[in-house]
MMTF fields as JSON, N, C-alpha, C and O atoms, coordinates in Angstrom:
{
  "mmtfVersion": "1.0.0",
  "mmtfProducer": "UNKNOWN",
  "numBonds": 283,
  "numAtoms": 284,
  "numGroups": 71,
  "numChains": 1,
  "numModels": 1,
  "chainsPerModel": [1],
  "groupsPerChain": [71],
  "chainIdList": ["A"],
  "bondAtomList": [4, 2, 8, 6, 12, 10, 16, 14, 20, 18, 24, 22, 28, 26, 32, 30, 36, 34, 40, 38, 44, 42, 48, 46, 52, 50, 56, 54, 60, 58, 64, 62, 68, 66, 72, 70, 76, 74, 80, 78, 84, 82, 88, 86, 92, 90, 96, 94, 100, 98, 104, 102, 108, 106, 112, 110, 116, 114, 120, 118, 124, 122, 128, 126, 132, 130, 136, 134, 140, 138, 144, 142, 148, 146, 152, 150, 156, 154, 160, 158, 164, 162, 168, 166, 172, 170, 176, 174, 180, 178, 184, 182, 188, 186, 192, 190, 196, 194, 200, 198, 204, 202, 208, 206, 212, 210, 216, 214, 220, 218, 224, 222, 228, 226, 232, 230, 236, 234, 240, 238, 244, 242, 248, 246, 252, 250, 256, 254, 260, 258, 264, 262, 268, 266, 272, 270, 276, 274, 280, 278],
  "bondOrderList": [1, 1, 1, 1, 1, 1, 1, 1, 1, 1, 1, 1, 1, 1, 1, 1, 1, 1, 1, 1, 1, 1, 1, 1, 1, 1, 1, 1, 1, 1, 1, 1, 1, 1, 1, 1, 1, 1, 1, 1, 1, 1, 1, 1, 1, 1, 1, 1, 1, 1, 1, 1, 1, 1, 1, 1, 1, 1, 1, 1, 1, 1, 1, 1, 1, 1, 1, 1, 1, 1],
  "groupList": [{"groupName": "UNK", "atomNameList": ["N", "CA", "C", "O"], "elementList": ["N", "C", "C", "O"], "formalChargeList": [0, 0, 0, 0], "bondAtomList": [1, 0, 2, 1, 3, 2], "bondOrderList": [1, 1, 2], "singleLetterCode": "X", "chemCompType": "L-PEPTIDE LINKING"}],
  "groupTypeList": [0, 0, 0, 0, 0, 0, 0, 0, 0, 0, 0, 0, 0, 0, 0, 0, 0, 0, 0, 0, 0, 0, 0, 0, 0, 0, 0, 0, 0, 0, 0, 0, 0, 0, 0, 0, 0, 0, 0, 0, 0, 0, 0, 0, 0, 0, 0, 0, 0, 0, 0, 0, 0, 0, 0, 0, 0, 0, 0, 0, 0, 0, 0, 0, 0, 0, 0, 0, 0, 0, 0],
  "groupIdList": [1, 2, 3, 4, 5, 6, 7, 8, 9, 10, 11, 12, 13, 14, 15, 16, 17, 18, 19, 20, 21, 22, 23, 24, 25, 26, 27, 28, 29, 30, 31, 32, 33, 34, 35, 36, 37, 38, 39, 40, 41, 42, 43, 44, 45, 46, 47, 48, 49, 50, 51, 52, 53, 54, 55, 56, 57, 58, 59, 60, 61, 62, 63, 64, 65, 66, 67, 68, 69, 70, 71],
  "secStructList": [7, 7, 7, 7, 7, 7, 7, 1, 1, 7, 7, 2, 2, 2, 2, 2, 2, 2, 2, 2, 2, 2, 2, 2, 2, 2, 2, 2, 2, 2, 2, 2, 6, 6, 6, 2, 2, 2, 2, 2, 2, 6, 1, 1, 7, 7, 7, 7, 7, 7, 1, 1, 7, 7, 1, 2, 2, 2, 2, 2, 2, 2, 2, 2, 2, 2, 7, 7, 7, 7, 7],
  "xCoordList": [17.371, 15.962, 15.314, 15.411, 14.776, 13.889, 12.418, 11.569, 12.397, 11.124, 10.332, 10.854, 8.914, 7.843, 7.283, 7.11, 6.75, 6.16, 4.941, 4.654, 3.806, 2.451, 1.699, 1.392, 1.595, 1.101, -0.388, -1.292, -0.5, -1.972, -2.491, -3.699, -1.97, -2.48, -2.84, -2.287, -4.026, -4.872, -3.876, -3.101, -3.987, -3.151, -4.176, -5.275, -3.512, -4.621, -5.524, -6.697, -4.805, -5.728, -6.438, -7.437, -6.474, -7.501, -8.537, -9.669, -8.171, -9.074, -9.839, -11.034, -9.212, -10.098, -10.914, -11.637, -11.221, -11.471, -12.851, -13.827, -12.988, -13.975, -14.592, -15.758, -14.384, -14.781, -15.465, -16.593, -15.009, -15.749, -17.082, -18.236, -16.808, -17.522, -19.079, -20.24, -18.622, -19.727, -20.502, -21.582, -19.504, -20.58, -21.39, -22.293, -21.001, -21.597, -22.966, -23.941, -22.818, -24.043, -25.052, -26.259, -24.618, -25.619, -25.902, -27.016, -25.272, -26.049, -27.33, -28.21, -26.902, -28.044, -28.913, -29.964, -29.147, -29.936, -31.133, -32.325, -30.055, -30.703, -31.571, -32.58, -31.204, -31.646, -32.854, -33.829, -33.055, -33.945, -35.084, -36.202, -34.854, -36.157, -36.657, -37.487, -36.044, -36.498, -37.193, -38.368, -37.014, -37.939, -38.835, -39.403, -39.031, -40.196, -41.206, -42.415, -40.717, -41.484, -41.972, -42.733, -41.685, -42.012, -43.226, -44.41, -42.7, -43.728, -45.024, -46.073, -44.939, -46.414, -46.784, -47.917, -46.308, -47.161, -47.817, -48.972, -47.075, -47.331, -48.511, -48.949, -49.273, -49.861, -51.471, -52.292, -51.591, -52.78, -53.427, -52.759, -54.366, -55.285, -55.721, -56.201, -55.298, -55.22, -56.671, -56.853, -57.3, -58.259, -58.471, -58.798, -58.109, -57.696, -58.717, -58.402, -60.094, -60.648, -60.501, -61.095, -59.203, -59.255, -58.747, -57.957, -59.663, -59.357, -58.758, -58.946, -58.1, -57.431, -56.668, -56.51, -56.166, -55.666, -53.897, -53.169, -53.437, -52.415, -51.546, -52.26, -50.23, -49.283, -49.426, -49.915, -49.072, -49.371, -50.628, -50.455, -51.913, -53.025, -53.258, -54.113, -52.652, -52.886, -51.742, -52.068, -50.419, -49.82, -50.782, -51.259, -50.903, -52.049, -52.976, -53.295, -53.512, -54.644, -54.393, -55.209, -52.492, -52.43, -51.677, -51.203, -51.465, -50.892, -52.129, -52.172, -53.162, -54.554, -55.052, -55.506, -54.729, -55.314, -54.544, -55.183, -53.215, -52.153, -51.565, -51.669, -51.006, -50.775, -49.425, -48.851, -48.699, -47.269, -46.889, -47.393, -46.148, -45.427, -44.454, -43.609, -44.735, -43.386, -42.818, -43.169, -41.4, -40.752, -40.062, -39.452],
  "yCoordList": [28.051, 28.259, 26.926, 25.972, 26.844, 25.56, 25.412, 26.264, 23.885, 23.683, 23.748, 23.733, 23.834, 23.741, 22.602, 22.593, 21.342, 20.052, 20.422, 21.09, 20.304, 20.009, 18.633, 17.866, 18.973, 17.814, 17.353, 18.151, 16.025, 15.745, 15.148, 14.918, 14.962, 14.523, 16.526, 17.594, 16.156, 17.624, 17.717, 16.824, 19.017, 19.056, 19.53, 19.94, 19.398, 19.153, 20.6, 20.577, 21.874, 22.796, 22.716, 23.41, 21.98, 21.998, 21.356, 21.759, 19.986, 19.014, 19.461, 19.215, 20.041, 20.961, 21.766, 22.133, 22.198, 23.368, 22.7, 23.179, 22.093, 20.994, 20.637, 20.57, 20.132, 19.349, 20.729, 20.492, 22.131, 22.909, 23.259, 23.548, 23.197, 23.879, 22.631, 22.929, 21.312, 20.401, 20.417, 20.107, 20.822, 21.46, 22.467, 22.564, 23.599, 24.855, 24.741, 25.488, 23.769, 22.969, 22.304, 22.514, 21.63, 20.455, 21.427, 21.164, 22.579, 22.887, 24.184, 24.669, 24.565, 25.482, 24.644, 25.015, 23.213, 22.984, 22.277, 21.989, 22.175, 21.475, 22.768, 22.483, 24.288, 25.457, 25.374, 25.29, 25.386, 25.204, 24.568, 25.078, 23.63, 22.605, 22.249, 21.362, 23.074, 23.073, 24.107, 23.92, 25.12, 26.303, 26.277, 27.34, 25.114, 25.785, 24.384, 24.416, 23.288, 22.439, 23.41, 22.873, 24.284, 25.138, 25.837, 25.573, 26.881, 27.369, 26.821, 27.441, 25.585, 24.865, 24.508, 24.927, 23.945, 23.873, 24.756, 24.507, 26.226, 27.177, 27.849, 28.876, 27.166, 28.104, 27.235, 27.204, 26.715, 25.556, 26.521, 27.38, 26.317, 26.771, 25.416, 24.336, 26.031, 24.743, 25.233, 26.189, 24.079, 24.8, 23.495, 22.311, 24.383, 23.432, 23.761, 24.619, 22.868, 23.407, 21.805, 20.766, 22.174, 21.366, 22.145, 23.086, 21.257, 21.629, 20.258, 19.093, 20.63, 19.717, 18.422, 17.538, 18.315, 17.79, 17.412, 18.393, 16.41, 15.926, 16.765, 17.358, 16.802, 17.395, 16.039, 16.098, 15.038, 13.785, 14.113, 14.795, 13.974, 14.292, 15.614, 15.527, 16.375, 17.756, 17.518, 17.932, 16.782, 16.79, 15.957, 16.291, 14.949, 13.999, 14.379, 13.989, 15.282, 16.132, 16.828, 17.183, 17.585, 18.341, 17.688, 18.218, 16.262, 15.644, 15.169, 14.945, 14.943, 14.421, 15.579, 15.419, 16.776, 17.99, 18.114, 18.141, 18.197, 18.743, 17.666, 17.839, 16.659, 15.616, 15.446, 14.382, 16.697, 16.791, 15.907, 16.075, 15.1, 14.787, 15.468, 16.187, 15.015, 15.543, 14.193, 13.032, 15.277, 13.815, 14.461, 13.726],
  "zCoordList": [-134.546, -134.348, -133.972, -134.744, -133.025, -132.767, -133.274, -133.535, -133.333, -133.821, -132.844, -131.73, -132.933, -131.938, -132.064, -133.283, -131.578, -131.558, -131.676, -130.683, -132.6, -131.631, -131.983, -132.896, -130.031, -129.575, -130.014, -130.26, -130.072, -130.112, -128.772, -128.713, -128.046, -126.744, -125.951, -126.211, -124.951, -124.535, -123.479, -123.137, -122.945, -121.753, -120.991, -121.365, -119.361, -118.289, -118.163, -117.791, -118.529, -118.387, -119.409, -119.219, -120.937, -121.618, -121.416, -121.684, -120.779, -119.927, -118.847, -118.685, -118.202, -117.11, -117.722, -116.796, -118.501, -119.689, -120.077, -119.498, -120.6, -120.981, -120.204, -120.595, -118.548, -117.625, -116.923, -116.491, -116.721, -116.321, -117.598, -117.282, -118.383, -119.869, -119.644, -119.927, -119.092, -119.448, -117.339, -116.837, -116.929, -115.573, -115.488, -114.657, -116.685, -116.713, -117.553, -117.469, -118.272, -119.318, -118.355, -118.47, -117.558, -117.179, -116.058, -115.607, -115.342, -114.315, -114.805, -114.094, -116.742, -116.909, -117.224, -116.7, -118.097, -118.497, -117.159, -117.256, -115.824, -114.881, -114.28, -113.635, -114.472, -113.684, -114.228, -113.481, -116.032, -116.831, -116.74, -116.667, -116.743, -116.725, -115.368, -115.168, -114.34, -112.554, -112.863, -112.547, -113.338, -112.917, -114.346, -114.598, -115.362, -116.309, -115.404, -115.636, -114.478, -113.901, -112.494, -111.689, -112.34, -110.996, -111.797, -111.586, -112.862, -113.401, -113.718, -113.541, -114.215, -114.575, -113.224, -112.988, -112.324, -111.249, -110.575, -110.229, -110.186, -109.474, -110.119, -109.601, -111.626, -111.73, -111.637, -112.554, -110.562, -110.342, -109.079, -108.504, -108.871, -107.416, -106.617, -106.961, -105.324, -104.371, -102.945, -102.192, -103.206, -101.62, -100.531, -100.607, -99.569, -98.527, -97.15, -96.326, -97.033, -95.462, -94.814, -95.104, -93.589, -92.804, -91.677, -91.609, -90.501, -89.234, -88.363, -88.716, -87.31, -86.982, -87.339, -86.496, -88.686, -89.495, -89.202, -89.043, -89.155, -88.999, -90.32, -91.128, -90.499, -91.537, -92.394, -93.522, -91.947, -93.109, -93.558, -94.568, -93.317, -93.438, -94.689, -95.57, -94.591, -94.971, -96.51, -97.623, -96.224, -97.217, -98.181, -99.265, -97.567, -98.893, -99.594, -100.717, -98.841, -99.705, -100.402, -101.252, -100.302, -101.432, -102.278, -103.283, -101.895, -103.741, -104.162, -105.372, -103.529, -104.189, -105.436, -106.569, -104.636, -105.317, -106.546, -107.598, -106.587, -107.105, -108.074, -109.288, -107.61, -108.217, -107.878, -108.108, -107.191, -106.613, -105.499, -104.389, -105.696, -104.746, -104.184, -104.716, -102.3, -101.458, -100.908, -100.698, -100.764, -100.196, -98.763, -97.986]
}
């Protein structure tokens, strides 16, 4: 009958195991806190009367309004 060893060193599918487990973390907590920073913004009222206004022009006025930056 043989003995079985166990190892204390991880083996690579457990390592992989972990390395997916801590991508699946950082990409909910990143889903998270993008969409509760969407939510607070989206819920502002924006008023915009310009005519003939450049897009630079028009963006500035709505981080003036908003406080959002674009990039």
């Amino acid at each position: 009958m043989k003995k079985r060893r166990i190892s204390t060193q991880s083996s690579p599918e457990n390592a992989r195991g972990k390395i997916y487990l801590a991508m699946r973390l950082t990409l909910l907590l990143t889903m998270f806190f993008s969409f509760t920073a969407i939510a607070s913004v989206s819920s502002q009222s924006v008023t915009l009367k310009l005519e003939n206004a450049s897009l630079r022009e028009t963006i500035k006025e709505l981080k003036n309004q908003t406080g959002v930056y674009f990039v």
